[in-house]
C-alpha positions in Angstrom: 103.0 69.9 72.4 103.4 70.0 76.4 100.4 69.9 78.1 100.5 70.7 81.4 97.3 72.0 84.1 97.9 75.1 85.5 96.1 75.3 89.6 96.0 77.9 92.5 94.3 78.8 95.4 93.7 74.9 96.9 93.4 76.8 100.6 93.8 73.2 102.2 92.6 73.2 105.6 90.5 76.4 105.5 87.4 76.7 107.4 84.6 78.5 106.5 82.1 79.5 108.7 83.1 77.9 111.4 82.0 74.5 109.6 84.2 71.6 109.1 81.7 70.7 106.0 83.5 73.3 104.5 86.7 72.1 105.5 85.9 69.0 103.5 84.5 70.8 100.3 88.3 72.0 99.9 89.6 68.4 100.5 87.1 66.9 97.4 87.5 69.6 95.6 91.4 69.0 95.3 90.7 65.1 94.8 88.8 66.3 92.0 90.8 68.1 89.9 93.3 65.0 90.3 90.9 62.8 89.6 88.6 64.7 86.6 91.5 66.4 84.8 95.1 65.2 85.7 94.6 61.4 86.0 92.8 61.1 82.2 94.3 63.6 80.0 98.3 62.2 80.4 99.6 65.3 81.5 103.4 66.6 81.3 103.3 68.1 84.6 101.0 70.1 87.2 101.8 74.0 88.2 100.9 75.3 91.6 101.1 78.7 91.7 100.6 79.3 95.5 98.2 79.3 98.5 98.5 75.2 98.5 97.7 75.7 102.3 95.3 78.2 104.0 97.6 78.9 106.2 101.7 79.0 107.7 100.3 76.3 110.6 99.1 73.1 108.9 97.1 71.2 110.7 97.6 67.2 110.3 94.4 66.7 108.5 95.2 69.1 105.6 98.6 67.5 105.6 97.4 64.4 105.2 95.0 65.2 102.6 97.9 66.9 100.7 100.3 63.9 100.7 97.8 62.0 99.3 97.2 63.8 96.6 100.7 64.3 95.6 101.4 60.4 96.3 98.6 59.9 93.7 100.4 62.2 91.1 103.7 60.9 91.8 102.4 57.2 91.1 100.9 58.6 87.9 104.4 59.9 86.8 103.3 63.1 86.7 105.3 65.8 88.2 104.1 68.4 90.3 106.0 72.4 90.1 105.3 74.6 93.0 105.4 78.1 92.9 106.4 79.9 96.8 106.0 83.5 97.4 104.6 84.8 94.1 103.6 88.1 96.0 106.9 88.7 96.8 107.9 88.0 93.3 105.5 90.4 92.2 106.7 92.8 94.4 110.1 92.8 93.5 109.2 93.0 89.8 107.4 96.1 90.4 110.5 97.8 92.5 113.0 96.6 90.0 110.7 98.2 86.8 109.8 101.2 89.4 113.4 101.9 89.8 115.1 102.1 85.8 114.4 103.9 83.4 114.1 102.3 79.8 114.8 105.3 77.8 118.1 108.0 77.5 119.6 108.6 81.1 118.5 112.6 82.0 121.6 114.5 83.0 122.2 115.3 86.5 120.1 118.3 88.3 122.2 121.0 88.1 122.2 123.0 92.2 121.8 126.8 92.6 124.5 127.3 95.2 124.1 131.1 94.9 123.8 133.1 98.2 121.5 135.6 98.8 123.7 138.7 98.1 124.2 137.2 94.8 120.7 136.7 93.9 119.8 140.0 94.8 123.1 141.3 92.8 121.5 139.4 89.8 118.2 141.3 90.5 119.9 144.3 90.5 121.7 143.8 87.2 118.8 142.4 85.7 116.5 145.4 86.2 119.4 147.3 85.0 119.9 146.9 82.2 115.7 146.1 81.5 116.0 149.8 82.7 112.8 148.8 85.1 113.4 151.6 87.7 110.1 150.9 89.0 110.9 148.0 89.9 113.4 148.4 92.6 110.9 150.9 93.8 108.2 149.0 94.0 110.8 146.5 96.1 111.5 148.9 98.6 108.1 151.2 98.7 105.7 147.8 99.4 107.7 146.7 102.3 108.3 150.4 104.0 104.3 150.9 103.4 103.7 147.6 105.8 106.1 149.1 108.0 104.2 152.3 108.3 100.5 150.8 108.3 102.0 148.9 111.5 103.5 151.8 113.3 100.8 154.1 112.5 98.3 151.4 113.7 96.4 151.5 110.5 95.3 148.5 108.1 98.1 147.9 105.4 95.4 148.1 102.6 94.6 151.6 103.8 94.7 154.4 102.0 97.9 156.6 101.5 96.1 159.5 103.1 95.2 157.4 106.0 98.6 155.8 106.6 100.5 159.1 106.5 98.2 161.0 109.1 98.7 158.2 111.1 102.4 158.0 111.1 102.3 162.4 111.3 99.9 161.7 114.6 102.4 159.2 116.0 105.9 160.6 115.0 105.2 164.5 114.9 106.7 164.4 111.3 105.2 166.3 108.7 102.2 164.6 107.2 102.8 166.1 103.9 106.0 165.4 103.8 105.4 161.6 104.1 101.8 161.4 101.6 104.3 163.5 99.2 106.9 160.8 99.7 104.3 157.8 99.3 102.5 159.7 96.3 105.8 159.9 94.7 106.5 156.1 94.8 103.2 154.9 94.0 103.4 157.2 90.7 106.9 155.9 89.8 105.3 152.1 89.7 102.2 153.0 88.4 104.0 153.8 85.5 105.4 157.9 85.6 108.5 158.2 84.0 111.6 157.8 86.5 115.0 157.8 86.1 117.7 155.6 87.6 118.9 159.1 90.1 115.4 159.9 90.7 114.8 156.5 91.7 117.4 156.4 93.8 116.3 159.1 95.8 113.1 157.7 96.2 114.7 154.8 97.5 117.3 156.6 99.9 114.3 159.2 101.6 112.4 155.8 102.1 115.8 154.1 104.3 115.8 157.3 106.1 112.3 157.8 107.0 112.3 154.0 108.5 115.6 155.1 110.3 114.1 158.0 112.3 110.7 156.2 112.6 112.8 153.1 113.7 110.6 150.6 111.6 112.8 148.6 109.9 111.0 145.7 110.1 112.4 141.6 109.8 110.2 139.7 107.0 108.6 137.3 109.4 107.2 140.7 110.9 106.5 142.2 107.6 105.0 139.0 106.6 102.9 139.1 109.3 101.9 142.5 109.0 101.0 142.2 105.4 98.6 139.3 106.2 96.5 141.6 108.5 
């Protein structure tokens, strides 16, 4: 059976406290461990496994300490294995295991090249055929109700009594014309039966009322508007 004495952290050279008593409590204790457990038990071979040194810039004293040591070893035929940069080691172990995978390779992410006509020709077809009218309604009405909260001057939580008055005040329009518009697409999402040509028409009076009003509005406006 090989028996061997595994050792690390020697720090030969440090200095504690400013005290070079210290100094020399590193120094004995490295003589005895050579002494106490290498010399008597026959040993196949001593491990260091790093920090043999305190530091990159050995002074001569450690040094000389050191050789000793190792001349002592070497004249009791028993070799000496040095471990350097076991951090680094480490390191690397935990990159390399960081960076495979020990299971089934996962398939490449598949990219959604679409543009944005496409996804909103998607929508489109989707709420389609779900025959969710309402829907593109609601798409249209919330946005056109921001726009009109803003050019009335009004909140865009206020009430749909509020925000046509407002718009009437402004534009000279008909007030009723615009609360009967608004009433009309809040009904349709709320849940009144619609069809796809009513819906439509819903949809077309609301383009044209932000085309005379002039309030067609970007989405970092709207955006901006809606967080008022």
């Amino acid at each position: 059976m090989i028996k061997f004495l595994h050792i690390a952290d020697i720090h030969l050279g440090c200095r504690r406290y400013n005290l070079e008593e210290r100094t020399q409590d590193f120094f004995r204790a490295w003589n005895d461990v050579i002494e106490r457990y290498v010399l008597p038990n026959n040993l196949d071979f001593v491990l260091i496994a790093g920090d043999f040194f305190n530091s990159r810039k050995v002074d001569p004293q450690a040094m000389n300490r050191a050789m000793i040591g190792l001349q002592v070893l070497r004249d009791a035929g028993t070799p000496v294995l040095a471990m350097c940069a076991q951090l680094f080691l480490i390191a690397a172990a935990i990159v390399w295991t960081r960076g495979r995978r020990f299971a089934r390779p996962l398939p490449a992410p598949r990219v959604d090249r679409r543009s944005k006509l496409e996804f909103v020709a998607s929508m489109a077809e989707l709420q389609q055929r779900a025959r969710a009218f309402d829907l593109a309604v609601e798409n249209i009405y919330g946005r056109t109700r921001r726009a009109l909260a803003r050019y009335g001057g009004s909140d865009a939580s206020a009430p749909r009594a509020s925000v046509a008055a407002a718009v009437a005040a402004r534009s000279g329009r008909s007030r009723d014309e615009i609360e009967s518009l608004m009433r009309a697409c809040e009904d349709a999402i709320n849940g009144a039966p619609v069809t796809p040509r009513q819906s439509l028409a819903l949809v077309a009076s609301l383009r044209e009322l932000e085309r005379t009003l002039g309030i067609r509005m970007r989405t970092r406006e709207l955006k901006q508007a809606g967080a008022r």
